[in-house]
N, C-alpha and C positions, 0 to 999 in steps of 0.2 A: 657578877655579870650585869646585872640591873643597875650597878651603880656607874659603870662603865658606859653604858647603853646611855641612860641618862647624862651624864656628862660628857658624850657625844653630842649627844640631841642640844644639849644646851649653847655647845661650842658653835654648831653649825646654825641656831639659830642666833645666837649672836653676831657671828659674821654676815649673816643674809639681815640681821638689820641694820650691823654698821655700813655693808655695801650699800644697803636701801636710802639712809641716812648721809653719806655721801653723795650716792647717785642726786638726792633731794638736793642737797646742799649747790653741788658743784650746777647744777639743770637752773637752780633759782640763781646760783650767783650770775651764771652766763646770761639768763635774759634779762635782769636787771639792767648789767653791764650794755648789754650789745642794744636792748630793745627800750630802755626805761630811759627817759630823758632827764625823767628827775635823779636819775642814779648820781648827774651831776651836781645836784641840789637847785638848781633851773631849768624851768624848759628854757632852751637854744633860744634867746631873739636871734631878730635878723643879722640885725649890727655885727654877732658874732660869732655869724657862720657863711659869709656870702665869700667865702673865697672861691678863685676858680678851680673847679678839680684837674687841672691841668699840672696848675706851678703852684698852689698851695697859696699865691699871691691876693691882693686884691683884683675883685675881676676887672679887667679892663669896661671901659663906661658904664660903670657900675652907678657914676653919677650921674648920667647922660638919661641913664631905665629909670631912676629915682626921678628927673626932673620932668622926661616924657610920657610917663605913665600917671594914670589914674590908678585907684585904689577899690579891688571889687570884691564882694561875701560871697557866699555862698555856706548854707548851712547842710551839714550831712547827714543821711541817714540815721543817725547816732548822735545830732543835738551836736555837736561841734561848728563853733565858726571856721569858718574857712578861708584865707587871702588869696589875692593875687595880684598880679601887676597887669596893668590893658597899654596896651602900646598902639591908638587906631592907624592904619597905613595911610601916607601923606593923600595918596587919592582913593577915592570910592573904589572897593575893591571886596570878592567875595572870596581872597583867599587869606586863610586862617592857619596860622599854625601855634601847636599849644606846648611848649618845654614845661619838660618833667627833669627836677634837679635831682641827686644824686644824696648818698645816706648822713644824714648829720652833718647837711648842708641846704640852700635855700636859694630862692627863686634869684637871689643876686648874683649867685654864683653860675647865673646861665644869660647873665648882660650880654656877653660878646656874641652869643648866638642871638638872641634878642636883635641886639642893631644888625646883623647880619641880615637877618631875614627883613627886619623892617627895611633898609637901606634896600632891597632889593620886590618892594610894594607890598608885604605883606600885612594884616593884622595879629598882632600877636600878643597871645593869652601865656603871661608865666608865672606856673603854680607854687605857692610856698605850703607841700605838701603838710596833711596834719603831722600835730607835733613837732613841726619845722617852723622857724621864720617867723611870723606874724599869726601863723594857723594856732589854733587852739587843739587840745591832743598832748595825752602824755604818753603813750607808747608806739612806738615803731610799728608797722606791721610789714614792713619788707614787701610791699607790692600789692598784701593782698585790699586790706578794706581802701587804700591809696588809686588802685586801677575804679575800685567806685564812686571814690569822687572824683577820677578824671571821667568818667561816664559824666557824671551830674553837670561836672563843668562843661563839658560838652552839649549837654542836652540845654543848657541855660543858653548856652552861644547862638544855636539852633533855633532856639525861641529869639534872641534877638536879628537875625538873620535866617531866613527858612533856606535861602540860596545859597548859603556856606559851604564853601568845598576845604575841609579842614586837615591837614597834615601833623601829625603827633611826631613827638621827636624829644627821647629820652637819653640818660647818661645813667650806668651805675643804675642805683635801684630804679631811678627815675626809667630806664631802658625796662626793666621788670616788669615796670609798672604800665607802661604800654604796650607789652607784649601779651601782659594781661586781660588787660583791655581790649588788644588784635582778635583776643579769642571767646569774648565775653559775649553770647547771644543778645547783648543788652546795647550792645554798640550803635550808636545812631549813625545810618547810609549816610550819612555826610561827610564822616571819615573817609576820605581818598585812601592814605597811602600814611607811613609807619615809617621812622627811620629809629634803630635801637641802639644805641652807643654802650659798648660791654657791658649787656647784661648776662645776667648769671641764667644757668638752666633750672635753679630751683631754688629754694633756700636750704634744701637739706642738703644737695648737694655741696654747696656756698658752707656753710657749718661742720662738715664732714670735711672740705676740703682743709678748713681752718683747727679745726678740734683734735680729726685723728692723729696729726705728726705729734701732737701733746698727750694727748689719751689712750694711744692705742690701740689696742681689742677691745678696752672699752665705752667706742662713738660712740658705736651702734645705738647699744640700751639706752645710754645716757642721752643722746638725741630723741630717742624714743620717750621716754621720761620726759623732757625739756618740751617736748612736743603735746604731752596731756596737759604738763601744768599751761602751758601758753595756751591751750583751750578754755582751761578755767579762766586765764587772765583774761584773755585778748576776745576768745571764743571764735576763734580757727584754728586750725592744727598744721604745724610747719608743712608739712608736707603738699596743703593743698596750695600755695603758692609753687606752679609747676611752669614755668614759662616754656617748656618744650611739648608740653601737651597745650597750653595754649595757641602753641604757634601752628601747633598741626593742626588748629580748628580754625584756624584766622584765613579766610579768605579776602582782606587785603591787602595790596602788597607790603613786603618791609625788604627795607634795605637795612642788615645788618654789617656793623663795622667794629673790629677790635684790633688791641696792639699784642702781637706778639710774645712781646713781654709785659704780655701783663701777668702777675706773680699774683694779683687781689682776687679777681675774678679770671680763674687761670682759662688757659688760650682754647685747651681743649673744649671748653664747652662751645665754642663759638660754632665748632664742627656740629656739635651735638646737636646745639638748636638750628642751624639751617639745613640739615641731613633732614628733621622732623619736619618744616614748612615746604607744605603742598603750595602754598601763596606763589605770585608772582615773585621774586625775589633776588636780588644783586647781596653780594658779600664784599667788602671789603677788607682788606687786610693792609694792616702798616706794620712791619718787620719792626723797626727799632723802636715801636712805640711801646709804654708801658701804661698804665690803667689811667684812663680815661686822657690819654696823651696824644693820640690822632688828630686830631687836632691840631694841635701846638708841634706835634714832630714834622710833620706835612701839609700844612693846610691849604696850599693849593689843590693835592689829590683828595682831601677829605671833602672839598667843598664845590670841588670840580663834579665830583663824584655824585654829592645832594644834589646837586643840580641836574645833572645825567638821570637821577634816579625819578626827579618830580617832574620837570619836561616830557617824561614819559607818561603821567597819567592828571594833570591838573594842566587847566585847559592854560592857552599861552600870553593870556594878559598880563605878564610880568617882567621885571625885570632878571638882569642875569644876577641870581645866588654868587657865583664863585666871584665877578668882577666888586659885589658889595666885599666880599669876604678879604681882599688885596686890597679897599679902601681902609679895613680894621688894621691890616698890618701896617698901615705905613701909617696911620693912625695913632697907632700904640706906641709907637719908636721913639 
Protein backbone atom coordinates (compact mmCIF):
# COMPACT_ATOMS: atom_id res chain seq x y z
CA UNK A 1 0.00 0.00 0.00
CA UNK A 2 2.88 2.46 0.87
CA UNK A 3 4.37 1.51 -2.24
CA UNK A 4 1.40 2.45 -4.25
CA UNK A 5 0.64 5.61 -2.33
CA UNK A 6 4.14 6.65 -3.09
CA UNK A 7 4.08 6.09 -6.58
CA UNK A 8 1.00 7.91 -6.80
CA UNK A 9 2.42 10.86 -5.19
CA UNK A 10 5.33 10.64 -7.46
CA UNK A 11 3.15 10.45 -10.76
CA UNK A 12 1.16 13.38 -9.72
CA UNK A 13 4.00 15.32 -8.80
CA UNK A 14 5.66 14.81 -11.88
CA UNK A 15 2.76 15.90 -14.06
CA UNK A 16 2.11 19.07 -11.81
CA UNK A 17 5.91 19.92 -12.71
CA UNK A 18 5.87 18.93 -16.38
CA UNK A 19 2.27 21.02 -16.55
CA UNK A 20 4.37 23.91 -14.49
CA UNK A 21 7.38 23.38 -16.76
CA UNK A 22 5.37 23.90 -19.88
CA UNK A 23 2.95 26.39 -18.50
CA UNK A 24 6.93 28.30 -17.98
CA UNK A 25 7.77 27.29 -21.27
CA UNK A 26 4.89 28.15 -23.65
CA UNK A 27 4.21 32.02 -21.03
CA UNK A 28 8.08 32.82 -21.82
CA UNK A 29 8.00 31.67 -25.49
CA UNK A 30 4.68 33.84 -26.01
CA UNK A 31 6.12 37.17 -24.67
CA UNK A 32 9.23 36.85 -26.15
CA UNK A 33 7.52 36.38 -29.46
CA UNK A 34 4.73 38.89 -29.20
CA UNK A 35 6.56 41.47 -26.63
CA UNK A 36 10.42 41.14 -27.25
CA UNK A 37 11.79 42.99 -30.23
CA UNK A 38 14.84 41.47 -30.00
CA UNK A 39 13.15 37.96 -30.52
CA UNK A 40 13.84 39.11 -34.07
CA UNK A 41 17.48 39.53 -33.35
CA UNK A 42 16.97 43.77 -33.92
CA UNK A 43 15.09 46.25 -32.54
CA UNK A 44 12.59 47.29 -35.76
CA UNK A 45 14.35 50.54 -37.33
CA UNK A 46 12.27 52.84 -38.92
CA UNK A 47 13.12 52.02 -42.43
CA UNK A 48 11.46 48.73 -41.69
CA UNK A 49 8.42 49.12 -40.29
CA UNK A 50 6.68 52.20 -41.60
CA UNK A 51 4.17 50.53 -43.56
CA UNK A 52 0.67 51.74 -43.57
CA UNK A 53 -1.57 49.50 -41.40
CA UNK A 54 -4.08 49.70 -43.88
CA UNK A 55 -2.64 47.94 -47.20
CA UNK A 56 0.54 46.49 -45.57
CA UNK A 57 2.12 49.06 -48.51
CA UNK A 58 4.48 51.80 -48.07
CA UNK A 59 2.69 54.76 -46.42
CA UNK A 60 1.66 57.18 -48.77
CA UNK A 61 3.93 60.65 -48.10
CA UNK A 62 5.88 58.85 -46.20
CA UNK A 63 8.47 61.05 -48.05
CA UNK A 64 6.67 64.15 -47.90
CA UNK A 65 6.70 63.63 -43.22
CA UNK A 66 10.55 62.67 -43.79
CA UNK A 67 11.29 65.99 -45.63
CA UNK A 68 8.59 68.28 -43.61
CA UNK A 69 9.47 67.26 -40.26
CA UNK A 70 12.01 67.99 -37.78
CA UNK A 71 13.44 65.38 -35.46
CA UNK A 72 12.46 65.66 -31.43
CA UNK A 73 13.70 63.50 -27.96
CA UNK A 74 12.37 63.06 -25.26
CA UNK A 75 13.80 60.92 -22.55
CA UNK A 76 11.24 58.56 -20.28
CA UNK A 77 10.79 57.84 -17.06
CA UNK A 78 13.02 54.78 -17.41
CA UNK A 79 16.18 56.48 -19.19
CA UNK A 80 15.03 55.70 -22.70
CA UNK A 81 15.39 57.92 -25.68
CA UNK A 82 12.39 58.69 -27.23
CA UNK A 83 11.65 60.01 -31.19
CA UNK A 84 9.34 61.76 -33.02
CA UNK A 85 8.54 63.55 -36.08
CA UNK A 86 7.14 67.73 -35.56
CA UNK A 87 5.38 68.70 -38.56
CA UNK A 88 4.75 72.86 -37.47
CA UNK A 89 1.22 74.11 -39.21
CA UNK A 90 1.95 76.30 -42.31
CA UNK A 91 0.30 79.36 -40.03
CA UNK A 92 0.48 80.26 -36.25
CA UNK A 93 -1.94 77.95 -34.93
CA UNK A 94 -2.63 76.36 -31.14
CA UNK A 95 -4.10 73.33 -32.64
CA UNK A 96 -2.14 70.15 -32.07
CA UNK A 97 -2.76 66.76 -32.71
CA UNK A 98 -0.47 63.85 -31.59
CA UNK A 99 -0.68 59.99 -33.70
CA UNK A 100 -0.02 57.22 -31.85
CA UNK A 101 1.11 54.11 -34.42
CA UNK A 102 -0.07 50.85 -34.20
CA UNK A 103 2.10 47.25 -32.97
CA UNK A 104 5.37 46.55 -34.74
CA UNK A 105 5.05 49.32 -36.58
CA UNK A 106 6.28 53.24 -36.49
CA UNK A 107 5.45 56.76 -36.69
CA UNK A 108 5.71 56.44 -40.69
CA UNK A 109 3.32 54.42 -40.89
CA UNK A 110 0.79 57.29 -39.80
CA UNK A 111 2.16 59.86 -42.85
CA UNK A 112 -1.12 60.02 -44.50
CA UNK A 113 -2.96 61.04 -41.36
CA UNK A 114 -0.07 63.31 -40.61
CA UNK A 115 -0.55 65.42 -44.04
CA UNK A 116 -4.21 65.11 -43.43
CA UNK A 117 -4.37 66.95 -40.58
CA UNK A 118 -1.35 69.26 -41.45
CA UNK A 119 -3.15 70.11 -44.85
CA UNK A 120 -6.06 70.95 -42.88
CA UNK A 121 -3.79 73.78 -40.15
CA UNK A 122 -2.80 71.62 -37.75
CA UNK A 123 0.57 71.04 -35.65
CA UNK A 124 1.35 67.79 -35.53
CA UNK A 125 3.47 65.48 -33.15
CA UNK A 126 4.10 61.75 -34.49
CA UNK A 127 5.29 59.29 -32.05
CA UNK A 128 7.74 56.38 -32.83
CA UNK A 129 6.46 54.67 -29.69
CA UNK A 130 9.40 52.96 -27.34
CA UNK A 131 10.95 50.09 -28.95
CA UNK A 132 9.50 51.07 -32.21
CA UNK A 133 11.13 53.26 -35.04
CA UNK A 134 13.99 55.41 -33.95
CA UNK A 135 12.85 54.98 -30.08
CA UNK A 136 15.21 53.23 -27.89
CA UNK A 137 13.16 50.19 -25.83
CA UNK A 138 13.44 46.56 -26.22
CA UNK A 139 10.15 45.33 -25.09
CA UNK A 140 6.60 46.01 -26.11
CA UNK A 141 4.32 46.99 -23.35
CA UNK A 142 0.98 47.16 -25.24
CA UNK A 143 -0.14 50.50 -24.09
CA UNK A 144 0.84 50.41 -20.78
CA UNK A 145 4.29 52.30 -19.94
CA UNK A 146 3.60 53.90 -23.98
CA UNK A 147 0.25 55.84 -22.63
CA UNK A 148 3.33 57.46 -20.14
CA UNK A 149 5.30 58.73 -22.61
CA UNK A 150 2.50 59.99 -24.55
CA UNK A 151 1.58 61.97 -21.14
CA UNK A 152 5.40 63.29 -21.11
CA UNK A 153 5.12 64.07 -24.93
CA UNK A 154 2.34 66.01 -24.15
CA UNK A 155 3.50 67.73 -21.12
CA UNK A 156 6.73 68.87 -23.28
CA UNK A 157 4.13 70.26 -26.01
CA UNK A 158 2.47 72.07 -23.18
CA UNK A 159 5.61 73.62 -22.06
CA UNK A 160 6.29 74.71 -25.51
CA UNK A 161 2.93 76.23 -25.93
CA UNK A 162 0.74 76.85 -22.60
CA UNK A 163 -2.29 77.76 -25.28
CA UNK A 164 -2.35 74.19 -27.00
CA UNK A 165 -5.68 72.78 -27.53
CA UNK A 166 -4.29 69.12 -28.32
CA UNK A 167 -6.31 66.09 -30.09
CA UNK A 168 -4.79 62.45 -29.72
CA UNK A 169 -5.54 60.24 -32.28
CA UNK A 170 -4.57 56.43 -32.32
CA UNK A 171 -4.64 52.99 -34.42
CA UNK A 172 -4.23 49.46 -32.97
CA UNK A 173 -2.13 49.59 -29.95
CA UNK A 174 -1.40 53.17 -30.80
CA UNK A 175 -5.84 53.49 -30.04
CA UNK A 176 -4.87 51.58 -26.48
CA UNK A 177 -2.48 53.71 -25.77
CA UNK A 178 -4.62 56.85 -25.88
CA UNK A 179 -7.45 55.37 -24.32
CA UNK A 180 -4.98 54.96 -21.71
CA UNK A 181 -4.03 58.15 -21.41
CA UNK A 182 -8.15 59.45 -21.77
CA UNK A 183 -8.17 57.67 -18.33
CA UNK A 184 -4.87 58.61 -16.59
CA UNK A 185 -5.37 61.26 -13.73
CA UNK A 186 -2.02 62.53 -15.04
CA UNK A 187 -3.51 64.01 -18.31
CA UNK A 188 -2.58 67.61 -18.96
CA UNK A 189 -6.28 69.90 -19.44
CA UNK A 190 -4.97 70.60 -22.78
CA UNK A 191 -6.21 67.53 -24.08
CA UNK A 192 -9.54 68.49 -25.88
CA UNK A 193 -10.82 65.47 -27.40
CA UNK A 194 -9.43 61.51 -28.30
CA UNK A 195 -10.17 59.70 -31.47
CA UNK A 196 -9.26 55.59 -31.09
CA UNK A 197 -8.99 53.57 -34.22
CA UNK A 198 -9.59 49.65 -33.04
CA UNK A 199 -8.29 49.45 -30.02
CA UNK A 200 -8.52 46.46 -28.09
CA UNK A 201 -10.47 46.38 -24.52
CA UNK A 202 -7.47 44.96 -22.66
CA UNK A 203 -4.64 43.11 -23.44
CA UNK A 204 -5.75 40.06 -21.70
CA UNK A 205 -8.69 40.07 -23.46
CA UNK A 206 -6.54 40.79 -26.97
CA UNK A 207 -4.31 37.40 -25.72
CA UNK A 208 -7.35 35.21 -24.77
CA UNK A 209 -8.96 36.21 -27.95
CA UNK A 210 -5.73 34.95 -29.85
CA UNK A 211 -4.32 32.02 -27.41
CA UNK A 212 -7.68 30.03 -26.43
CA UNK A 213 -8.90 28.83 -30.06
CA UNK A 214 -4.97 27.19 -29.66
CA UNK A 215 -4.96 26.25 -25.92
CA UNK A 216 -8.04 25.61 -24.88
CA UNK A 217 -9.09 25.23 -21.08
CA UNK A 218 -5.69 25.94 -20.78
CA UNK A 219 -5.60 30.30 -21.33
CA UNK A 220 -6.68 30.99 -18.47
CA UNK A 221 -3.64 29.79 -16.22
CA UNK A 222 -1.22 30.13 -18.84
CA UNK A 223 -2.16 33.89 -19.17
CA UNK A 224 -2.11 34.08 -15.69
CA UNK A 225 1.42 32.68 -15.61
CA UNK A 226 2.48 34.82 -18.77
CA UNK A 227 1.21 37.79 -16.68
CA UNK A 228 3.61 37.22 -13.36
CA UNK A 229 6.50 36.52 -15.50
CA UNK A 230 5.83 39.91 -17.54
CA UNK A 231 5.89 41.65 -14.12
CA UNK A 232 9.25 40.35 -13.48
CA UNK A 233 10.26 41.40 -16.98
CA UNK A 234 8.49 44.47 -17.79
CA UNK A 235 7.12 45.28 -14.05
CA UNK A 236 3.30 45.52 -14.84
CA UNK A 237 1.07 42.83 -15.08
CA UNK A 238 -1.09 42.04 -18.30
CA UNK A 239 -4.08 42.72 -16.93
CA UNK A 240 -3.59 46.34 -15.78
CA UNK A 241 -3.56 47.52 -19.43
CA UNK A 242 -7.64 47.80 -19.25
CA UNK A 243 -8.71 50.16 -21.87
CA UNK A 244 -12.41 49.78 -20.77
CA UNK A 245 -11.96 50.84 -17.31
CA UNK A 246 -9.92 53.61 -18.55
CA UNK A 247 -12.43 54.86 -20.70
CA UNK A 248 -14.99 54.84 -17.90
CA UNK A 249 -12.70 57.34 -16.22
CA UNK A 250 -11.88 59.57 -19.20
CA UNK A 251 -13.79 62.48 -19.03
CA UNK A 252 -12.86 63.71 -22.49
CA UNK A 253 -14.41 63.06 -25.43
CA UNK A 254 -13.46 60.05 -27.89
CA UNK A 255 -14.67 59.26 -30.93
CA UNK A 256 -14.32 55.58 -31.28
CA UNK A 257 -14.13 53.81 -34.90
CA UNK A 258 -13.74 50.16 -36.01
CA UNK A 259 -14.26 47.86 -39.03
CA UNK A 260 -16.65 45.11 -38.74
CA UNK A 261 -14.55 42.74 -39.85
CA UNK A 262 -11.98 43.15 -38.08
CA UNK A 263 -10.87 39.21 -37.09
CA UNK A 264 -7.43 41.11 -35.10
CA UNK A 265 -9.03 43.10 -32.68
CA UNK A 266 -12.44 41.47 -32.96
CA UNK A 267 -15.64 43.78 -33.53
CA UNK A 268 -17.06 42.90 -30.26
CA UNK A 269 -15.05 44.90 -28.10
CA UNK A 270 -15.77 47.93 -29.85
CA UNK A 271 -19.36 47.65 -28.05
CA UNK A 272 -17.63 46.82 -24.84
CA UNK A 273 -15.46 49.81 -24.73
CA UNK A 274 -18.25 52.51 -25.69
CA UNK A 275 -21.09 50.78 -23.53
CA UNK A 276 -18.11 51.66 -20.47
CA UNK A 277 -17.42 55.62 -21.56
CA UNK A 278 -19.46 57.92 -19.47
CA UNK A 279 -17.23 60.78 -21.97
CA UNK A 280 -18.91 62.71 -24.43
CA UNK A 281 -18.69 60.12 -27.21
CA UNK A 282 -19.56 59.36 -31.33
CA UNK A 283 -18.88 55.60 -32.53
CA UNK A 284 -18.38 54.86 -35.74
CA UNK A 285 -18.64 51.81 -37.70
CA UNK A 286 -17.49 50.64 -41.20
CA UNK A 287 -19.24 47.37 -42.19
CA UNK A 288 -16.72 46.08 -44.79
CA UNK A 289 -13.76 47.30 -43.14
CA UNK A 290 -11.23 44.84 -41.59
CA UNK A 291 -8.45 45.94 -38.84
CA UNK A 292 -7.32 49.18 -39.11
CA UNK A 293 -9.07 49.58 -42.81
CA UNK A 294 -11.57 52.44 -42.14
CA UNK A 295 -9.93 54.33 -43.54
CA UNK A 296 -8.80 52.92 -46.82
CA UNK A 297 -12.46 51.06 -47.21
CA UNK A 298 -14.38 54.66 -46.68
CA UNK A 299 -12.59 57.48 -46.22
CA UNK A 300 -14.69 60.07 -47.06
CA UNK A 301 -17.08 58.64 -43.90
CA UNK A 302 -14.10 58.08 -41.78
CA UNK A 303 -12.84 61.70 -42.13
CA UNK A 304 -16.11 63.35 -42.59
CA UNK A 305 -16.70 61.89 -39.53
CA UNK A 306 -13.12 63.29 -37.58
CA UNK A 307 -14.25 66.26 -38.54
CA UNK A 308 -18.01 66.05 -37.30
CA UNK A 309 -16.31 64.82 -34.26
CA UNK A 310 -13.53 67.85 -33.57
CA UNK A 311 -15.65 70.97 -34.90
CA UNK A 312 -17.64 69.94 -32.03
CA UNK A 313 -15.13 70.73 -29.35
CA UNK A 314 -11.81 72.70 -30.69
CA UNK A 315 -12.40 76.11 -31.21
CA UNK A 316 -13.03 77.05 -35.36
CA UNK A 317 -9.68 78.49 -36.62
CA UNK A 318 -9.18 75.66 -38.96
CA UNK A 319 -9.47 74.26 -41.94
CA UNK A 320 -11.85 71.56 -43.24
CA UNK A 321 -10.10 67.78 -42.09
CA UNK A 322 -12.35 65.72 -44.61
CA UNK A 323 -11.70 68.35 -47.93
CA UNK A 324 -7.59 67.97 -46.83
CA UNK A 325 -8.29 64.15 -46.58
CA UNK A 326 -10.01 63.97 -50.81
CA UNK A 327 -6.73 66.17 -51.55
CA UNK A 328 -4.68 62.59 -50.19
CA UNK A 329 -6.71 60.60 -52.45
CA UNK A 330 -6.37 62.05 -55.47
CA UNK A 331 -2.88 62.56 -54.30
CA UNK A 332 -1.98 59.05 -54.10
CA UNK A 333 -3.55 57.82 -57.50
Amino acid sequence: MKNITKITLTVISTLFLTFFILLFVIAHYTLVFVLDTQSYGVIFPAEMNSKDPATGQQAVHREWMLLASSHQQLLSEDGLELHAYYIPASKPSDLYVILCHGYRNSALSMAEYAYVYHRAGWNVLVLDHRSHGYSEGRFITMGWKEHEDLIMWIQQLVEHDSQAQVLLHGVSMGAATVMMACGSPSLPENVVAAVEDCGYTSVRDEFLDKIAPVMGFTAQPFLSFASLLNRIQSGYFLEEVNCVEAVSQSEIPILFIHGRRDDFVPFWMLEELYGAATCPKIKLVVPEAAHAQARLVNPQLYWSTVEFFVDRFFSPNKEKISSSANLVRFESN
